[in-house]
Structure formats: structure tokens, C-alpha cells
N, C-alpha and C positions, 0 to 999 in steps of 0.2 A: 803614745810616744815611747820610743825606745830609750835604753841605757844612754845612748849618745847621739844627740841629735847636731845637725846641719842646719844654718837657717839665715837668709838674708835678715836683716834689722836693720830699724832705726832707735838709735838712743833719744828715750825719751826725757831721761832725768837719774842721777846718781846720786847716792844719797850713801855717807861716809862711814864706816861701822871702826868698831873698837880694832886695835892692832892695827895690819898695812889691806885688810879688807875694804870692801863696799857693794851695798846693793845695786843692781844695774837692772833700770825698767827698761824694759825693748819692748819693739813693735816689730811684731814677724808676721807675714801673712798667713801663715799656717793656724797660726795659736794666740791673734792678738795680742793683748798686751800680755808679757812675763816676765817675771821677776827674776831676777840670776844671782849668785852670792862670785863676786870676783874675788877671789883668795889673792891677796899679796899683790893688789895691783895699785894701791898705795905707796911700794916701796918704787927708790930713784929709778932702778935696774929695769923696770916691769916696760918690756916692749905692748904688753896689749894698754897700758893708760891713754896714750893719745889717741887710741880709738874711741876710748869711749866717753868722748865728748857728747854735748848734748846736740841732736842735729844729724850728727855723722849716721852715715848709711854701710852696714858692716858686715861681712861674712862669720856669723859663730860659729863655735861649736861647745857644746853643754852638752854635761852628765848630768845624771839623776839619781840622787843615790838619798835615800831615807824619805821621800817626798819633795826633797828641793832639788835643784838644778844648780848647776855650778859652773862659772864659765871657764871651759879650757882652753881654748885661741881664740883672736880675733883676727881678720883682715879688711883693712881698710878700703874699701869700695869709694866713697866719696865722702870726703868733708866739707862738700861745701864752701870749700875758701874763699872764692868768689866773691858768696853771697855775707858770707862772712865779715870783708874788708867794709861795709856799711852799715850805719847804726842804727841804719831807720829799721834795716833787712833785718837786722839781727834781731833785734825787738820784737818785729813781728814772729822769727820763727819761734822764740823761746816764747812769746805769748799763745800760741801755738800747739805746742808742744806740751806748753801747762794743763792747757784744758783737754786736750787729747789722755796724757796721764790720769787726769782727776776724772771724763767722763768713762773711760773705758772699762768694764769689766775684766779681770783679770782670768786666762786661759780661754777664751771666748774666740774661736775663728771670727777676723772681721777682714776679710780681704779687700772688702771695698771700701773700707776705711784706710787702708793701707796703699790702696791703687790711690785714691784721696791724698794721701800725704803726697805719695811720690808727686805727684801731679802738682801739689801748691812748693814741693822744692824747688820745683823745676820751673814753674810760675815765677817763683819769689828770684829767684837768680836773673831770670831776664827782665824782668819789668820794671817801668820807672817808678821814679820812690815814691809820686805823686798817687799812684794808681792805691786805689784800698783794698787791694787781693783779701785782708782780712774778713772783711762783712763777705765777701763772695765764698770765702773755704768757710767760713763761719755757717753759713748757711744751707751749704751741702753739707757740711759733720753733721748740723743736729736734722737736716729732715734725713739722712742717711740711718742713723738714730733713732728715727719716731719720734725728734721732742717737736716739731715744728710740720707744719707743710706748706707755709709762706713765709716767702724771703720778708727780711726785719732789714731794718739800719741799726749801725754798729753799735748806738748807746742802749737798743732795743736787745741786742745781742747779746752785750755784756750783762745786762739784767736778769735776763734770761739761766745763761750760764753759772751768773753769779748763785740765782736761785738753786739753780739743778747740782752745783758743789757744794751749796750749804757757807760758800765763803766768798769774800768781795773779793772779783780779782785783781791782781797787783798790778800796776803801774807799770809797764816799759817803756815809759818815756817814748810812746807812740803820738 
């Protein structure tokens, strides 16, 4: 990776740091999951903050400068709004997304974990709320992964993943 890099993303999860900072986990098909330091995207003025919603699918760009990366623009590809305006959807994606952050190695090319997401955003936006898209993207991440090579049901799922985090996962009112 060079000085400045280019890269489609999904924001996986931010996470708020001291002053108008914050860490920003992305998923880029180049480089898997990575961590970015956003300088000053806490303050009111910061046109890159509503990109980096958790969900949104984004155009970066990041420097590298002492071993970390730093994000310098964003452009907003999709937010999702959509999928957004429902509470079943939204659950699912942010449940989603947690366990995506928590199993992923960090600088790891995963592109087909990445064609994966695109693919359950794009699921998740058209389908009815009835439908359990989760158990079906649950089950391609972890045999994608190596943890599985038969499809589970969902409370098999969650056990599973619960184990492979080390932590029980949270509730989204799913």
C-alpha cells in the first residue's frame, strides 16, 4: 500500500476517540477489514461524518503516515436509506456488521467476503421482513471462513459465533 490510497468501503462500526476524532472500521475489498483514524470528523462542520455511518457503502481516500492510515475524503456511494426506513432491516444489518467487525482479521484481503456483504445489502433492501436473510448470510460468512461446512439454524448460528467472539451477541430486537 502506498502513501495514499483509493478504496471502495463499507463502514463497519466507529468508535469515538478523545477531542473531535474517531476510529473508522471499513471493509475494502483490497485489504479487508481497516482501521482509519478520522481527524476532526466529530466537529459540526465535518462534511465527511454522515458518510461514515455504520452500513454506508463509501469512496475513501487514506494516508499512511507512521504505520496508521488516516482518512482524508469520503464520498458517499450508498446509504442505504431504503433499507434503513425499517426496523426489522436495520437490526439485521447492524447485527450483521457486528459479527463481520468482530470475526474479521484486520489487513487480510477478503474479497469474497466483501462480494458477500454487497450481496446481503442488496438482499436485505429488497426482501420481505418475513424472510430470515440472516441464517442464509450467516451461513455463507462462516463456511466462507472455514468455521462451518453445513448450513445451522439461526439459534445454532448465534452459538456458534457467540463462541468464535468469545462474547454473547447483543440483542437487536430481531
Amino acid at each position: 500500500m502506498g502513501r495514499t490510497s483509493k478504496t471502495e468501503a463499507f463502514v463497519l462500526k466507529k468508535k469515538s476517540l478523545l477531542n473531535k476524532d474517531s476510529l473508522i472500521f471499513l471493509l475494502t475489498k483490497e485489504q479487508g477489514k481497516t482501521v482509519v483514524t478520522a481527524k476532526g470528523v466529530k466537529k459540526i462542520t465535518s462534511r465527511r461524518s454522515p458518510h461514515l455511518e455504520t452500513g454506508n457503502l463509501i469512496f475513501a481516500v487514506f494516508n499512511k503516515k507512521n504505520d496508521r492510515l488516516y482518512l482524508q475524503e469520503t464520498k458517499l456511494i450508498s446509504g442505504f436509506s431504503e433499507l434503513k426506513e425499517v426496523q426489522d432491516k436495520v437490526s439485521k444489518l447492524y447485527k450483521f456488521f457486528f459479527v463481520l467487525e468482530k470475526l474479521l482479521p484486520e489487513n487480510q484481503k477478503e474479497e469474497v467476503v466483501y462480494n458477500l456483504t454487497k450481496s446481503f445489502l442488496v438482499k436485505l433492501s429488497k426482501s420481505a421482513s418475513n424472510y430470515d436473510i440472516l441464517t442464509v448470510y450467516f451461513n455463507k460468512l462462516l463456511r466462507v471462513l472455514g468455521y462451518t461446512k453445513q448450513s445451522h439454524d439461526i439459534i445454532e448460528l448465534e452459538a456458534i459465533i457467540s463462541d468464535l467472539i468469545n462474547e454473547k451477541m447483543p440483542s437487536f430486537n430481531i
